[in-house]
C-alpha positions in Angstrom: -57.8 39.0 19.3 -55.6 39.1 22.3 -55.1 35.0 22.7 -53.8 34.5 19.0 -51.1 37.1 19.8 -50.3 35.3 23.1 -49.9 32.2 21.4 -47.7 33.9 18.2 -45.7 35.3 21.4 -44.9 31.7 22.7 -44.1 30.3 19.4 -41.2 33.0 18.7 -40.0 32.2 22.6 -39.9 28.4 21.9 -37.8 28.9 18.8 -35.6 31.3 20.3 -34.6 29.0 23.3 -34.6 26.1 20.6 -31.9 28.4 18.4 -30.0 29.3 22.1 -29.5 25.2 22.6 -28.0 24.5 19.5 -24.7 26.6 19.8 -24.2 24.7 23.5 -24.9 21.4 21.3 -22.2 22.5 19.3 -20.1 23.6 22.1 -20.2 20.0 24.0 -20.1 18.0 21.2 -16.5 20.0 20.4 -15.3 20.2 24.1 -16.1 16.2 23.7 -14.2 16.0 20.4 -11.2 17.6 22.0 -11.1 15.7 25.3 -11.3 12.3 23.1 -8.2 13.3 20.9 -6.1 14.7 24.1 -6.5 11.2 25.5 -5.8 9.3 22.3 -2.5 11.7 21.7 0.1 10.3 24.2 -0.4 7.0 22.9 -0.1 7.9 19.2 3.0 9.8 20.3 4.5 6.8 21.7 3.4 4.6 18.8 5.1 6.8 16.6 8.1 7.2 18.5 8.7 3.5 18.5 7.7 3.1 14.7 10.7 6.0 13.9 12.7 4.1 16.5 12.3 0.9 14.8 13.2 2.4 11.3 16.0 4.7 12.4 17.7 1.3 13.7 17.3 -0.5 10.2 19.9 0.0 7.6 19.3 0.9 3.9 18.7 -2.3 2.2 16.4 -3.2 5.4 14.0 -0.6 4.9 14.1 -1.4 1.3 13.4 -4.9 1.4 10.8 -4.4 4.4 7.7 -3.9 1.8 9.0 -7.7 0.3 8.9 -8.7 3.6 5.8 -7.7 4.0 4.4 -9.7 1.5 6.2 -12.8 2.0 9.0 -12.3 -1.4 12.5 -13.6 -0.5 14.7 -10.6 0.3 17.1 -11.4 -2.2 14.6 -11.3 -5.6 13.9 -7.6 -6.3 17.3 -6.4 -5.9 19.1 -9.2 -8.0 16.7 -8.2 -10.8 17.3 -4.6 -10.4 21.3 -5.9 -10.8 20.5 -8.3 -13.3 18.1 -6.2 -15.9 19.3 -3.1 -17.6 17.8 0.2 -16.7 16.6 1.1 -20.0 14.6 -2.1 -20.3 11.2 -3.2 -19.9 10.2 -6.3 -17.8 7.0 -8.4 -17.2 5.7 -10.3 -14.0 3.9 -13.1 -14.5 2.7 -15.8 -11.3 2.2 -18.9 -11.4 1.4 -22.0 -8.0 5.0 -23.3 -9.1 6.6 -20.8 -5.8 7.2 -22.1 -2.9 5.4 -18.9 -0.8 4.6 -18.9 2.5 2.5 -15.6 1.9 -0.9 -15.5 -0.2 -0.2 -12.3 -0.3 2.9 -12.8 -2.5 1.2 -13.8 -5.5 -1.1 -10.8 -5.6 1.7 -8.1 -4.5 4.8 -9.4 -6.8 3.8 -7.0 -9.6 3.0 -3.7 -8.5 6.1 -4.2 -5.5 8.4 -5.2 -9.0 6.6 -2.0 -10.9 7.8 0.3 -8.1 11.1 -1.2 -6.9 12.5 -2.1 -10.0 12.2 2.0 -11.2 13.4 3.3 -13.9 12.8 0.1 -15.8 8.9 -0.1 -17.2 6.2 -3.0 -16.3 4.8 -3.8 -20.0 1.3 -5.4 -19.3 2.4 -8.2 -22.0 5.2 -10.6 -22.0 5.8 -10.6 -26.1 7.2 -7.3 -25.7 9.0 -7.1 -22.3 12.4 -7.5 -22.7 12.8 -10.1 -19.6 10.0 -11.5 -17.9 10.3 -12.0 -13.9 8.5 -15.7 -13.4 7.3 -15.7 -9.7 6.0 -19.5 -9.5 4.7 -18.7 -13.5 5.4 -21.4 -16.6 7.4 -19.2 -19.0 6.9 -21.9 -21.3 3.1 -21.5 -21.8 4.8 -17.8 -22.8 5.5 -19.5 -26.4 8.9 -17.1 -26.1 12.3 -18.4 -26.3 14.9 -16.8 -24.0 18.3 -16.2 -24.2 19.0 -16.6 -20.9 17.8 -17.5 -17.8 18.5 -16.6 -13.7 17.4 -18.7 -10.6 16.8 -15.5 -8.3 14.7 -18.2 -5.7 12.9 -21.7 -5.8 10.5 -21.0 -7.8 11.4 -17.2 -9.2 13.1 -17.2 -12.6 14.3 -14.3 -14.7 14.7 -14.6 -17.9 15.9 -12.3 -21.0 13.5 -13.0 -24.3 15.1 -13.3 -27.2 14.0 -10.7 -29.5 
């Protein structure tokens, strides 16, 4: 009876180191944790300071545009709609390869940039009942709408007011 217990007694001693190791795991993979982020901090301090830096020296309408920029849109297209279409209206985006765009990105970012910059006019989903229609390189003629008027905003960007 005496070697079972002796063997019982060197289970419990192998767990108990085994549960004593796992806290100093912990521990070094912490200490680790924190030594890798204090080396990474000055650098993401100094990347910061320049990105603030670089936006503190930018006027209003720079910041503004620097999303359009971004994307490759002429600086001068969102904010002559926002001048051009009433603030109560509704507006459409529709695309089209007739843009002369340096950007692919363009294309795919024209609407949701137009849905947030041109606030607190609405995106409708469907041209028949927008009130304008923003044509970035689009055929508002395959529309079937007539417009009453029409505004060059770029080569290739047309806005244009549908007649209701």
């Amino acid at each position: 009876m005496a070697a079972p217990a002796r063997v019982d007694l060197r289970l419990r001693r192998e767990q108990n180191e085994g549960r004593r190791l796992r806290p100093r795991i912990g521990g070094v993979l912490l200490l680790a944790l924190v030594v890798a982020c204090a080396w990474q901090l000055p650098d993401t301090i100094r990347s910061l300071r320049l990105d603030v830096g670089t936006a503190r020296d930018l006027t209003a309408a720079e910041r503004q545009s620097t999303p359009a920029r971004y994307l490759g849109v002429p600086d001068a297209v969102l904010p002559r709609a926002a001048e051009v279409i009433p603030e109560t209206a509704t507006f459409e985006v529709i695309t089209g390869p007739d843009v002369d765009a340096d950007a692919p990105l363009a294309l795919a970012g024209i609407r949701s940039l137009a849905a947030s910059t041109l606030l607190p006019r609405r995106l409708t989903g469907d041209p028949a009942t927008a009130d304008w229609v923003l044509s970035y390189g689009g055929d508002l003629e395959k529309l079937g709408l007539s417009f009453t008027r029409r505004v060059s905003l770029a080569p290739g960007v047309v806005l244009a007011e549908v007649n209701k």
